[in-house]
N, CA, C and O atoms as a MOPAC input file, in Angstrom:
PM7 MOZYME 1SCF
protein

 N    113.66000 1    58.45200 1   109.58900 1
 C    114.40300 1    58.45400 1   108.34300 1
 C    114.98000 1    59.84800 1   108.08200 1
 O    116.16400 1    59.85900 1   107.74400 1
 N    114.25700 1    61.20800 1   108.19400 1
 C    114.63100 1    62.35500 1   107.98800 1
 C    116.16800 1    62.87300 1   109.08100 1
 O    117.20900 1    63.45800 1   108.78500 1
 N    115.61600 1    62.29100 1   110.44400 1
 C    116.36200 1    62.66600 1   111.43500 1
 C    117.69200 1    62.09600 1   111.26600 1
 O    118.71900 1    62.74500 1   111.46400 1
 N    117.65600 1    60.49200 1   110.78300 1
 C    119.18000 1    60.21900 1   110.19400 1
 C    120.35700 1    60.85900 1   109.05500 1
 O    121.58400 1    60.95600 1   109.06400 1
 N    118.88500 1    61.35900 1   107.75300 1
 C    119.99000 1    62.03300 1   106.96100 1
 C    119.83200 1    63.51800 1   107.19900 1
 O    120.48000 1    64.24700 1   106.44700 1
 N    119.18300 1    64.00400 1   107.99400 1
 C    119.41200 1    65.69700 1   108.72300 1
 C    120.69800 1    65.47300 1   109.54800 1
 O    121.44800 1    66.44700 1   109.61400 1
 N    120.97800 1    64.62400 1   110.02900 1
 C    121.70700 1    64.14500 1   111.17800 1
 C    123.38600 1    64.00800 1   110.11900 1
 O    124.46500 1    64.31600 1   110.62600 1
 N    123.30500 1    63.67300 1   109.14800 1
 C    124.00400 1    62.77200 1   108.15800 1
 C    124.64900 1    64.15800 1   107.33200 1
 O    125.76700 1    64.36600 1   106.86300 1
 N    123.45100 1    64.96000 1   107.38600 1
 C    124.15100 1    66.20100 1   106.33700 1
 C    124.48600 1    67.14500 1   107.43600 1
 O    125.32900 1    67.99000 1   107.13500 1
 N    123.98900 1    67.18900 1   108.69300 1
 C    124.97100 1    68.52200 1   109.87400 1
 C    126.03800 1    67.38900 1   109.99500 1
 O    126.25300 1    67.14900 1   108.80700 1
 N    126.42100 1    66.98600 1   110.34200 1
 C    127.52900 1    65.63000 1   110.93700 1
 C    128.88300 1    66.27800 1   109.62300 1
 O    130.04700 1    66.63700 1   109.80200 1
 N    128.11300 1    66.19800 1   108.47600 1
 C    129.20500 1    65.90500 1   107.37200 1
 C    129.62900 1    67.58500 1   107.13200 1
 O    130.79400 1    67.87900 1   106.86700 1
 N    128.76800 1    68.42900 1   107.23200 1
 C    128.69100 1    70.28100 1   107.31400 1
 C    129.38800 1    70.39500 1   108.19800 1
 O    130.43700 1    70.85200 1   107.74600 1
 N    129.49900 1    70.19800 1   109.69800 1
 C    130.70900 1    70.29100 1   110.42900 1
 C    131.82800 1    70.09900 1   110.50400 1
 O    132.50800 1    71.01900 1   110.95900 1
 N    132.53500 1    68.77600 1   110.07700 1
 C    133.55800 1    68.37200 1   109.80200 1
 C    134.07100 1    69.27300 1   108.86900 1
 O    135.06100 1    69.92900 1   109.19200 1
 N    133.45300 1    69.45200 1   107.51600 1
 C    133.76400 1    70.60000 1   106.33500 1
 C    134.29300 1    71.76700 1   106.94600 1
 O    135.34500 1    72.37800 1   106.76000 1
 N    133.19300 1    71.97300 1   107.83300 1
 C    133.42800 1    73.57100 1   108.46000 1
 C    134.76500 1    73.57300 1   109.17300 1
 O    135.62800 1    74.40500 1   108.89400 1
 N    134.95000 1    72.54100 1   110.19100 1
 C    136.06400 1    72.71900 1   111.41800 1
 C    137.48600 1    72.45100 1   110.10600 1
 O    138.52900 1    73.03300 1   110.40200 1
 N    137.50100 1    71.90300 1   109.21100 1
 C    138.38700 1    71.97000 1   107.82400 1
 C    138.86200 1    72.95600 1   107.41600 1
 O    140.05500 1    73.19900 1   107.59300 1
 N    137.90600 1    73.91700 1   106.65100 1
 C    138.37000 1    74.55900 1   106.59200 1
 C    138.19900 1    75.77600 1   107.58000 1
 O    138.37300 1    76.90400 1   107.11800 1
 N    137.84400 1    75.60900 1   109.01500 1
 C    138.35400 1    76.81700 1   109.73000 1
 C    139.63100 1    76.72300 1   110.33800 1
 O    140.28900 1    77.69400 1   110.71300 1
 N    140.04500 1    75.25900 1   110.44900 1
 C    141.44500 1    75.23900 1   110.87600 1
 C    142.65400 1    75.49000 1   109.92300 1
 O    143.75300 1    75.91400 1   110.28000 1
 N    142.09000 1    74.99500 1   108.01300 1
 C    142.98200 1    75.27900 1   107.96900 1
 C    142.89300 1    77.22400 1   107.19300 1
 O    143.78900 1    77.69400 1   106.49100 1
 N    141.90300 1    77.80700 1   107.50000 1
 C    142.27300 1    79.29600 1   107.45100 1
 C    143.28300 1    80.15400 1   108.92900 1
 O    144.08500 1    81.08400 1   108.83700 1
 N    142.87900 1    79.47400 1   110.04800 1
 C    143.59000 1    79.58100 1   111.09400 1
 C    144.69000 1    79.38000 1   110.84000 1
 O    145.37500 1    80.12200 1   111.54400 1
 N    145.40400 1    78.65900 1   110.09000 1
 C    147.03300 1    77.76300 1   110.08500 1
 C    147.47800 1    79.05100 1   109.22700 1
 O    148.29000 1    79.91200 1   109.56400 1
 N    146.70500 1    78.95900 1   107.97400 1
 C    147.25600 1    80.15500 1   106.80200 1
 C    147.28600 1    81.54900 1   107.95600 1
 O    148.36200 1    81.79200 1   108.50200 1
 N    146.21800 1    82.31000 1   108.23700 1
 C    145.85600 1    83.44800 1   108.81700 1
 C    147.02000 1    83.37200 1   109.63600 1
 O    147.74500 1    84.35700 1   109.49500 1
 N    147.52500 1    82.33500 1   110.62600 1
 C    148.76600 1    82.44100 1   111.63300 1
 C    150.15200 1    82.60700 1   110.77900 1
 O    150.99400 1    83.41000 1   111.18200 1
 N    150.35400 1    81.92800 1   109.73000 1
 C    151.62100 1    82.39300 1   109.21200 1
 C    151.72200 1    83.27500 1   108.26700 1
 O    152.80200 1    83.44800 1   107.70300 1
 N    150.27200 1    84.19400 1   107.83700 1
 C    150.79900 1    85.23700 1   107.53100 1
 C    150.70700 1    86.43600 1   108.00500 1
 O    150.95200 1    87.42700 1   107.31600 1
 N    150.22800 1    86.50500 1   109.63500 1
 C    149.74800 1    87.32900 1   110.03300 1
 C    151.21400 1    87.60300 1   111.13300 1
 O    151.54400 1    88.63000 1   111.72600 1
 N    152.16600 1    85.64000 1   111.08300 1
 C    153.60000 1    86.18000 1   112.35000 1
 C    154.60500 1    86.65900 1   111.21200 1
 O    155.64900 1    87.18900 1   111.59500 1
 N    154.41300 1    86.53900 1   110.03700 1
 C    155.31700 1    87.25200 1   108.88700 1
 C    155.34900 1    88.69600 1   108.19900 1
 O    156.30700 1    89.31900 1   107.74200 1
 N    154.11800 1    88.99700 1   108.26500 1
 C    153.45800 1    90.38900 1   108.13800 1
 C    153.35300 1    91.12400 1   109.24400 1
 O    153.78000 1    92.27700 1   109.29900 1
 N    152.84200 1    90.59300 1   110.11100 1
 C    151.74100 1    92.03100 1   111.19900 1
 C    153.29400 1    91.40600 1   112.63800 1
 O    154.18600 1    90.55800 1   112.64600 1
 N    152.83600 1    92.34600 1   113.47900 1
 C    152.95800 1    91.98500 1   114.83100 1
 C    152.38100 1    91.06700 1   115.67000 1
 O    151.38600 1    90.48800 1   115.23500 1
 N    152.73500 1    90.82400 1   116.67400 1
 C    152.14200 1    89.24900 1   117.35600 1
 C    150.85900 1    89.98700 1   117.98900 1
 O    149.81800 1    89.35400 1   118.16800 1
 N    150.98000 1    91.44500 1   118.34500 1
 C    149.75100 1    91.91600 1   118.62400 1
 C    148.13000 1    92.00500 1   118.05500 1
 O    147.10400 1    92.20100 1   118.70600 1
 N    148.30900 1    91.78600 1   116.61000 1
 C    147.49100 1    91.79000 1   115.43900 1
 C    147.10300 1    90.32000 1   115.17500 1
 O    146.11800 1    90.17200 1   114.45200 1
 N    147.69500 1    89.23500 1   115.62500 1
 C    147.56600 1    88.20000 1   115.44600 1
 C    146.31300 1    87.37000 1   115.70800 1
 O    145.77400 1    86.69000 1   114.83500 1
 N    145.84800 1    87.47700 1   117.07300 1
 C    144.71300 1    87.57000 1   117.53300 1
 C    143.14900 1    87.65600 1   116.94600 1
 O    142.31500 1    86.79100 1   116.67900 1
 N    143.15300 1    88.96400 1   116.88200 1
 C    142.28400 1    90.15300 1   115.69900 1
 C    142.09400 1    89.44200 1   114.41600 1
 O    141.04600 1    88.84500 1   114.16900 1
 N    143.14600 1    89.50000 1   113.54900 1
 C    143.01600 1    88.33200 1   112.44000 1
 C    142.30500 1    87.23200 1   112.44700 1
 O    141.26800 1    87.08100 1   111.80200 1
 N    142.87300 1    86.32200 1   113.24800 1
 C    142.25900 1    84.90400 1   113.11900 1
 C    140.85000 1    84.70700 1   113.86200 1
 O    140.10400 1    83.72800 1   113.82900 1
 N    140.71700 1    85.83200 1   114.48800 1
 C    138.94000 1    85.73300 1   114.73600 1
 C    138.14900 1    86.37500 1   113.29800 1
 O    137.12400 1    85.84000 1   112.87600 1
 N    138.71900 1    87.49200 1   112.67000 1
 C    137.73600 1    87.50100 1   111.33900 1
 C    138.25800 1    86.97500 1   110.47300 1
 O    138.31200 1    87.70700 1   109.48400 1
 N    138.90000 1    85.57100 1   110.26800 1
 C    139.19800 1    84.63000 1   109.96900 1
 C    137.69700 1    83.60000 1   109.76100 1
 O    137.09700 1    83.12800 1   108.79500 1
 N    137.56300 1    83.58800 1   110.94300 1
 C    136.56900 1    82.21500 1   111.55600 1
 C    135.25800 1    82.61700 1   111.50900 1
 O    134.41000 1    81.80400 1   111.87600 1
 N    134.84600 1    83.93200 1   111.05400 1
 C    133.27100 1    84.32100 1   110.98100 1
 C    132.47600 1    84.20300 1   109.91000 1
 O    131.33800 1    84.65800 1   109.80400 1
 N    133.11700 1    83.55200 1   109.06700 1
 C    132.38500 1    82.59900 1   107.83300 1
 C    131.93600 1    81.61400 1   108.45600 1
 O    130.70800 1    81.54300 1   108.39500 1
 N    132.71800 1    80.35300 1   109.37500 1
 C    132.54900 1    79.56400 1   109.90100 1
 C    131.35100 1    79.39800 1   110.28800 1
 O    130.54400 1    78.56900 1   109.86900 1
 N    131.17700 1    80.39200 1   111.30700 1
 C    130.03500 1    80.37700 1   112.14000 1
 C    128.41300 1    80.61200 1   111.37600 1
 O    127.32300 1    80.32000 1   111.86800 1
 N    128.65100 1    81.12900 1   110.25500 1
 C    127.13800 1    81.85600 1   109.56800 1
 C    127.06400 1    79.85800 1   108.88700 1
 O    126.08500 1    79.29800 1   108.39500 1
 N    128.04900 1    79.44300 1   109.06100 1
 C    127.99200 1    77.87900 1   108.18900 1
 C    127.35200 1    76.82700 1   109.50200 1
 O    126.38900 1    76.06900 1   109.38200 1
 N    127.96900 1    76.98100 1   110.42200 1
 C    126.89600 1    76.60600 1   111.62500 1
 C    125.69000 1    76.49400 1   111.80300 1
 O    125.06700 1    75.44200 1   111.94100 1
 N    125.06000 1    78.15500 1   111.81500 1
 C    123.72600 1    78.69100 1   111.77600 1
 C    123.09400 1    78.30100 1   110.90700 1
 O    121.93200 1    78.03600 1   111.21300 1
 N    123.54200 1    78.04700 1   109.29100 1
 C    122.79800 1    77.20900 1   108.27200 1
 C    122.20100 1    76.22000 1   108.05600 1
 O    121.15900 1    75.92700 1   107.46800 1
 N    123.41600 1    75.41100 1   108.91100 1
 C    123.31700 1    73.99900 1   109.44500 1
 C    122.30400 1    73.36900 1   110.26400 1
 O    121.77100 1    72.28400 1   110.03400 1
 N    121.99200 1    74.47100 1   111.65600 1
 C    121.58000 1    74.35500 1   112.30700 1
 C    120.36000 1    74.65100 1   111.87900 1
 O    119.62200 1    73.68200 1   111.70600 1
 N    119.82800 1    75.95400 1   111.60600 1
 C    118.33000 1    76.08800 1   110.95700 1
 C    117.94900 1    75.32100 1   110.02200 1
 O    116.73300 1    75.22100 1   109.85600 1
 N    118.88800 1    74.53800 1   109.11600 1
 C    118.55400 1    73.40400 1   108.21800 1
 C    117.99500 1    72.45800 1   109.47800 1
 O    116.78300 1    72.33200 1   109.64800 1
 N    118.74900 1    71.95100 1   110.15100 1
 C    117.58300 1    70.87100 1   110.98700 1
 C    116.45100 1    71.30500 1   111.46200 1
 O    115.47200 1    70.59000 1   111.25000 1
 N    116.24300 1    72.66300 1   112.28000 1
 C    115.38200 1    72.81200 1   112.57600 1
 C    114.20200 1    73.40500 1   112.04200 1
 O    113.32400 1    74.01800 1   112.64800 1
 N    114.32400 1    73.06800 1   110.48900 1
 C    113.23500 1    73.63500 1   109.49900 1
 C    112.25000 1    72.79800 1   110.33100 1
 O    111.81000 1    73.15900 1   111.42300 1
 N    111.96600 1    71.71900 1   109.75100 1
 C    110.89200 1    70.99000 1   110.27300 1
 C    109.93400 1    71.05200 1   111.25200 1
 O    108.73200 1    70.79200 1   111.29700 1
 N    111.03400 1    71.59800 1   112.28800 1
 C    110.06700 1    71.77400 1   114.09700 1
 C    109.62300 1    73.42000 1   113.46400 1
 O    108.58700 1    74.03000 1   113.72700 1
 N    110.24000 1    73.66800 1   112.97900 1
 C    109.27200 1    75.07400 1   112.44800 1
 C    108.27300 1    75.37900 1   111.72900 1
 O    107.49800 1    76.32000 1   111.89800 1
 N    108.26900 1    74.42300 1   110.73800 1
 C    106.65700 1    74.15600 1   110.33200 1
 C    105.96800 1    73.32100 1   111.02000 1
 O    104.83600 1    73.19800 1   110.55300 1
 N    106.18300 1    72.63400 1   112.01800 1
 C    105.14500 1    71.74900 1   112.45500 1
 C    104.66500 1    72.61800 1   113.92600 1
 O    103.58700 1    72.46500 1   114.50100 1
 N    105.79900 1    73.57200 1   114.35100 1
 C    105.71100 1    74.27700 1   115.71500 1
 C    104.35400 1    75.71800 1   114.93700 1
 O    103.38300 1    76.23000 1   115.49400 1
 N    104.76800 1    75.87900 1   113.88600 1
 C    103.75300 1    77.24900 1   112.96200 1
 C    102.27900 1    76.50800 1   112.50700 1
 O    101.39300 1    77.29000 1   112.16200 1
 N    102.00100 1    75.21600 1   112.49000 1
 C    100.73500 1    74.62100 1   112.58800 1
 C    100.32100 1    74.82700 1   113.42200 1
 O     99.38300 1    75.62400 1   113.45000 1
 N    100.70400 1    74.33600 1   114.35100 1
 C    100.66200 1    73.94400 1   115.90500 1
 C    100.29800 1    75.51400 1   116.26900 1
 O     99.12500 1    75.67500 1   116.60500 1
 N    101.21700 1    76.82100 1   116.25000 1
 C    100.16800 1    77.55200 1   116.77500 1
 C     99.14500 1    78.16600 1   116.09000 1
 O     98.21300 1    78.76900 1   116.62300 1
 N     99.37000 1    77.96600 1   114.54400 1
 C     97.91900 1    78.28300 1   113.99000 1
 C     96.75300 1    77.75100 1   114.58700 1
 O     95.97100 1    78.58100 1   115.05200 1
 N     96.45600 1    76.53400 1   114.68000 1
 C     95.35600 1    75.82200 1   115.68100 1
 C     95.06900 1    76.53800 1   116.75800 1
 O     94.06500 1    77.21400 1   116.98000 1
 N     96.47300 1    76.26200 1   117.74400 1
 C     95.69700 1    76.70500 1   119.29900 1
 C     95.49900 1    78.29700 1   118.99500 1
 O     94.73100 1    78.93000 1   119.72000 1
 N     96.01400 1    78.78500 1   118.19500 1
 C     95.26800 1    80.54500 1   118.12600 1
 C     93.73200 1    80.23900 1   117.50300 1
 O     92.84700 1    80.95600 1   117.97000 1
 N     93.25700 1    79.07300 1   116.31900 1
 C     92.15900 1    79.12300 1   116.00800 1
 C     91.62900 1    78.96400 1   117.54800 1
 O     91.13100 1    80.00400 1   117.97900 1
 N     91.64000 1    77.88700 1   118.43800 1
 C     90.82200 1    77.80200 1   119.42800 1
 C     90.71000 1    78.69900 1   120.15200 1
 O     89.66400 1    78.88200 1   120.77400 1
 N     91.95000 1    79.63300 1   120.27500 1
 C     91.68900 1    80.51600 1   121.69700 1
 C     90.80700 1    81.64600 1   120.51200 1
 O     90.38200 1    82.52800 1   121.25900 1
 N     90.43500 1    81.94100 1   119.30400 1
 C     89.65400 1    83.02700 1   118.75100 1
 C     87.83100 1    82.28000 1   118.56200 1
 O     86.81100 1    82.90700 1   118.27800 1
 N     87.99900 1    80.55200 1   118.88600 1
 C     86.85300 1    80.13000 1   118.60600 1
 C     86.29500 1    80.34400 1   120.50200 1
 O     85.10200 1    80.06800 1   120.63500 1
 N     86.78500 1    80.64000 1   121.42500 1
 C     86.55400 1    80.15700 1   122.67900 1
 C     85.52200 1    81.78500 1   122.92600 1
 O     84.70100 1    81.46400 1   123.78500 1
 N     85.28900 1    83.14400 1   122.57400 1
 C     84.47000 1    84.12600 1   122.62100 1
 C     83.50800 1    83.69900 1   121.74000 1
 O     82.44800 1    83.54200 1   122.34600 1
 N     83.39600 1    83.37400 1   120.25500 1
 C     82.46000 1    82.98100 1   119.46200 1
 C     81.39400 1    82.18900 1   120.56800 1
 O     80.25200 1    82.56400 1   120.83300 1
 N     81.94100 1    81.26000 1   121.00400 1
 C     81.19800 1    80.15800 1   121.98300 1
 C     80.68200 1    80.56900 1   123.14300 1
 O     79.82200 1    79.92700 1   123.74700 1
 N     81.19600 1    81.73400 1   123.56200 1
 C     80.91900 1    82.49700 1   124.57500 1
 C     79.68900 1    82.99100 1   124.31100 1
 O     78.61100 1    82.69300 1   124.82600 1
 N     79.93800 1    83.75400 1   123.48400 1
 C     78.56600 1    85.12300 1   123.02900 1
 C     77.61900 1    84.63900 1   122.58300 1
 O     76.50100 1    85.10200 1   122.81000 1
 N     77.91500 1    83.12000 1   121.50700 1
 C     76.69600 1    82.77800 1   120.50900 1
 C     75.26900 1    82.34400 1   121.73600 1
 O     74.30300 1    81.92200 1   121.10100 1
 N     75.05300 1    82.37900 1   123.05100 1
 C     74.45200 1    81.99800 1   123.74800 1
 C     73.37400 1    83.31300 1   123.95300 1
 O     72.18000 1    83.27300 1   123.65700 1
 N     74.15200 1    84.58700 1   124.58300 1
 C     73.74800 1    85.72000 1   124.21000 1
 C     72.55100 1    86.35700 1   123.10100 1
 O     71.40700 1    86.81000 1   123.15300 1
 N     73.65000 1    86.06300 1   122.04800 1
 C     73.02900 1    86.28800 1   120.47800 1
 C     71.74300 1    85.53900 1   120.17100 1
 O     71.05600 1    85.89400 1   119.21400 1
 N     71.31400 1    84.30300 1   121.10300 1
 C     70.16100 1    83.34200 1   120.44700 1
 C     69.31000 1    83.75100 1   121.36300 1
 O     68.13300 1    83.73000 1   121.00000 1
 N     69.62600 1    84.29600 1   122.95400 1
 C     68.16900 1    84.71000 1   123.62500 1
 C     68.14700 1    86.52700 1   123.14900 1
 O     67.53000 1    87.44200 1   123.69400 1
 N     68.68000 1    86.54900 1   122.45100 1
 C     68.46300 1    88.18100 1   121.65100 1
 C     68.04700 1    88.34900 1   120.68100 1
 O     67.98700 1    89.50400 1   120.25700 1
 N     67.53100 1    87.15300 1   119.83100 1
 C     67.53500 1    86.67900 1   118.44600 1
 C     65.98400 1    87.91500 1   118.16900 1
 O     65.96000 1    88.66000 1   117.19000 1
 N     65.04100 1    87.89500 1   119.03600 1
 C     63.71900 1    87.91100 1   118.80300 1
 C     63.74800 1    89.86400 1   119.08000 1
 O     62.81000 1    90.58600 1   118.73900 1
 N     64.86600 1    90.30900 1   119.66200 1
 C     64.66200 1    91.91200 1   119.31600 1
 C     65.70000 1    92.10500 1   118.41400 1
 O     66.50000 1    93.01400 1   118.63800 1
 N     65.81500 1    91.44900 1   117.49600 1
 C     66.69700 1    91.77800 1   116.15500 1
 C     66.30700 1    93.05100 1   115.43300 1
 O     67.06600 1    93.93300 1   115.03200 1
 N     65.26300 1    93.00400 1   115.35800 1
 C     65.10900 1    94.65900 1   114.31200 1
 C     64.41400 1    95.25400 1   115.33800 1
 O     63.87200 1    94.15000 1   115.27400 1
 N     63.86100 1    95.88300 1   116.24100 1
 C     63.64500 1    96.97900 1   116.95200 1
 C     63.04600 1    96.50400 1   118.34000 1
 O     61.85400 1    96.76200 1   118.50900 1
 N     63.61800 1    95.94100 1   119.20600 1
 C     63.47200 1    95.45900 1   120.43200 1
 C     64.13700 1    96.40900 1   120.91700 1
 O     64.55100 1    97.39500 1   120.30600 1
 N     64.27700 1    96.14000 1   122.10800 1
 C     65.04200 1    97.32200 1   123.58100 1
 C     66.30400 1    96.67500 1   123.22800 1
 O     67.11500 1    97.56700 1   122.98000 1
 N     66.98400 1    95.18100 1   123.05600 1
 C     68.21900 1    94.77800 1   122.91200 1
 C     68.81200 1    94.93900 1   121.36000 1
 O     69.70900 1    94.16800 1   121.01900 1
 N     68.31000 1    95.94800 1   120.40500 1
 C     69.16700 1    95.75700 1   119.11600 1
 C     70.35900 1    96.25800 1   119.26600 1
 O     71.12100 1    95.30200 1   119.12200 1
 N     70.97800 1    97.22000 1   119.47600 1
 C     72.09200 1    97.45500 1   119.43000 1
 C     72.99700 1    96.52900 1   120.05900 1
 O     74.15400 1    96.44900 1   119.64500 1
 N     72.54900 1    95.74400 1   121.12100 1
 C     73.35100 1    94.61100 1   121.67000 1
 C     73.69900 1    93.84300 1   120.97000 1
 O     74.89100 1    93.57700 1   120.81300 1
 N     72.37700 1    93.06100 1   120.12300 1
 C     72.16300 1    92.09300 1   119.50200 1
 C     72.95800 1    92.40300 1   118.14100 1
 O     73.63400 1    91.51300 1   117.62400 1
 N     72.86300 1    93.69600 1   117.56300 1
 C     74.17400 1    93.93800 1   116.73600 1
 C     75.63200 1    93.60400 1   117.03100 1
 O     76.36300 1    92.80700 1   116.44200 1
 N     75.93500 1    94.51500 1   118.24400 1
 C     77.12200 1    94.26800 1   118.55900 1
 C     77.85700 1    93.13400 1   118.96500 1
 O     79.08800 1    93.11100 1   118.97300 1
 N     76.80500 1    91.76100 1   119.45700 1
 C     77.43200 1    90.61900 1   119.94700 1
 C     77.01000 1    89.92100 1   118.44300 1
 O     77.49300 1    88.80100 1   118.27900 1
 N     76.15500 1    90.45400 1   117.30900 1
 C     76.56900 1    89.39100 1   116.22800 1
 C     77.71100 1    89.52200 1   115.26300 1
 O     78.16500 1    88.68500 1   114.48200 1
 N     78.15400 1    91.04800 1   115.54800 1
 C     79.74700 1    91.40400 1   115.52400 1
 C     80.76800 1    90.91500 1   115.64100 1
 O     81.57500 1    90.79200 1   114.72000 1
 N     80.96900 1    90.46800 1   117.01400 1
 C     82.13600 1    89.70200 1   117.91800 1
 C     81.66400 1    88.63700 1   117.57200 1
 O     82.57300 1    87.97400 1   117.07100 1
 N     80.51200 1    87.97500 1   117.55900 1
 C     80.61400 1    86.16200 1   117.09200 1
 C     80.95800 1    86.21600 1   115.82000 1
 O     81.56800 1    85.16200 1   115.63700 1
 N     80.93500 1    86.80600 1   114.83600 1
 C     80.89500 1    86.83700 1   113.36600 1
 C     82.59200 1    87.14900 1   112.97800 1
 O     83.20200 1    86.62100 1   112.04900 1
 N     83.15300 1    88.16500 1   113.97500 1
 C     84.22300 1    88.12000 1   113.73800 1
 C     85.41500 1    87.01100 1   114.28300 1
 O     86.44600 1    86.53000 1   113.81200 1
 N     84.68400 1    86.90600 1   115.49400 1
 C     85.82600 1    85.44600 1   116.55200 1
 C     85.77100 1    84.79000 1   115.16000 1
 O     86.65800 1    84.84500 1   114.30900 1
 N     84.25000 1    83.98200 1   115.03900 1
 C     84.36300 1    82.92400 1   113.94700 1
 C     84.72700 1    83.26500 1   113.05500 1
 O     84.03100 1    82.53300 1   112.35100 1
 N     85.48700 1    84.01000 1   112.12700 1
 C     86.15000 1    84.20700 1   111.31900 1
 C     87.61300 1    83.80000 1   111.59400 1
 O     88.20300 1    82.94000 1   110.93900 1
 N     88.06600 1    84.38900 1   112.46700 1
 C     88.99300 1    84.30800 1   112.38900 1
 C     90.18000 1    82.74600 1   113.22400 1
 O     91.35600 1    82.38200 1   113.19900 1
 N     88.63600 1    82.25100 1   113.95800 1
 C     88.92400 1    80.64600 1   114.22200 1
 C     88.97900 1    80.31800 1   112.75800 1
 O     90.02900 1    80.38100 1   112.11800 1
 N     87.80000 1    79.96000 1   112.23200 1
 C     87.67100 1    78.92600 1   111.22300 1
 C     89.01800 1    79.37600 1   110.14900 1
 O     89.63100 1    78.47800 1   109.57100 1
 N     89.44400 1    81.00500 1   109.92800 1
 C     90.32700 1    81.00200 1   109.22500 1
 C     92.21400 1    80.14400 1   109.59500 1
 O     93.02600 1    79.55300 1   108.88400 1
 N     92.16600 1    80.54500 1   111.06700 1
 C     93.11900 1    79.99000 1   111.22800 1
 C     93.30900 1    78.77400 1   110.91700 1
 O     94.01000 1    78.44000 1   109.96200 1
 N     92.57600 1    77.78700 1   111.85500 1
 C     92.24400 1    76.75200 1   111.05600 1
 C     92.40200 1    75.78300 1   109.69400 1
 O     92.95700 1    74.69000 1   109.58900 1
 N     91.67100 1    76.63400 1   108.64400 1
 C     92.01000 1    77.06100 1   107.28300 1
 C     93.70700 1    77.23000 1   106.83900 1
 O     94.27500 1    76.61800 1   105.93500 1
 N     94.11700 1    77.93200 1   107.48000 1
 C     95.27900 1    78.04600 1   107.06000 1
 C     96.19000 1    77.14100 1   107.99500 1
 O     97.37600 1    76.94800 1   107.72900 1
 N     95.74400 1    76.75800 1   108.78300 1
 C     97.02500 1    75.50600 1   109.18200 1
 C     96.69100 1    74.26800 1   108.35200 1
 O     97.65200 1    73.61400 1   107.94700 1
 N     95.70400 1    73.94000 1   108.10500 1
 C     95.14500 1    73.03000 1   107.55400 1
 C     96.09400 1    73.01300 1   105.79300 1
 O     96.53100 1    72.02400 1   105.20600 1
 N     96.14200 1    74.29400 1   105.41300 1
 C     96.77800 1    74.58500 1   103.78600 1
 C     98.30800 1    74.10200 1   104.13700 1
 O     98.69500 1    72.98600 1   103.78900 1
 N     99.17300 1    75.04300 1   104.86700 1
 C    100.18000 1    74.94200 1   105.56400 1
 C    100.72300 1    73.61400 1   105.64800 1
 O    101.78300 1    73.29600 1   105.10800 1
 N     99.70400 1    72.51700 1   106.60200 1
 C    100.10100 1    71.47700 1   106.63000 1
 C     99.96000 1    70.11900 1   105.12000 1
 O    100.19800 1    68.91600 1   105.22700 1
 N     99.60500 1    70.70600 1   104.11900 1
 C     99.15000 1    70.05800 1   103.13800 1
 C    100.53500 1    69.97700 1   102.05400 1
 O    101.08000 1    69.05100 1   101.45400 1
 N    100.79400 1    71.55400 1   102.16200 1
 C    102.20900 1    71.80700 1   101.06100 1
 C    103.83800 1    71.50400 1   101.94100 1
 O    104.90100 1    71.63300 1   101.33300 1

């Protein structure tokens, strides 16, 4: 349904556009062989037509809003997974280290890998989180 009237409003934005770029081309040509030289003629009717084009680009990023929020979910997720894939790594680490937590031979380890799991998982579950919001509004 979207793709027909996205389809429906570039379709009808083009026609508009090639309208009036032809007819600024028609004007721009007869007053540019009445005024200027045939050398200047050229020159003119290209900054003529560079409205045109920013009306294109409008057009065009108007359709492709959509694949842009659904492509900006999409990598919110796979970045949550690739930040949940060390969490999963280390938390194995962290549980046979569990028992020199306060003054074993491994604390400083056991600090530092509850660091990196504490932070991966943050920043999975946040991503996550925020594709999840993202995809809601």
């Amino acid at each position: 349904m979207r793709a027909k009237i996205i389809g429906r409003v570039l379709g009808t934005g083009l026609r508009v556009a090639g309208k009036m770029a032809g007819e600024r081309l028609s004007a721009a040509a007869l007053s540019s062989a009445v005024q200027q030289p045939q050398a200047q003629a050229p020159r003119q009717a290209t900054r003529k037509t560079m409205p045109t084009g920013g009306g294109v680009a409008r057009g065009v990023g108007g359709f492709l809003r959509p694949f842009r929020r659904v492509g900006g979910i999409l990598w919110l997720e796979v970045t949550g997974v690739f930040f949940l894939l060390p969490a999963i790594v280390f938390a194995p680490n962290l549980w046979r280290m569990r028992v020199s937590w306060a003054h074993g031979p491994d604390h400083r380890m056991f600090l530092i890998t509850a660091g990196v799991v504490a932070l991966f998982l943050y920043l999975g579950v946040s991503s996550f989180w925020r594709a999840r919001r993202r995809s809601r509004s």
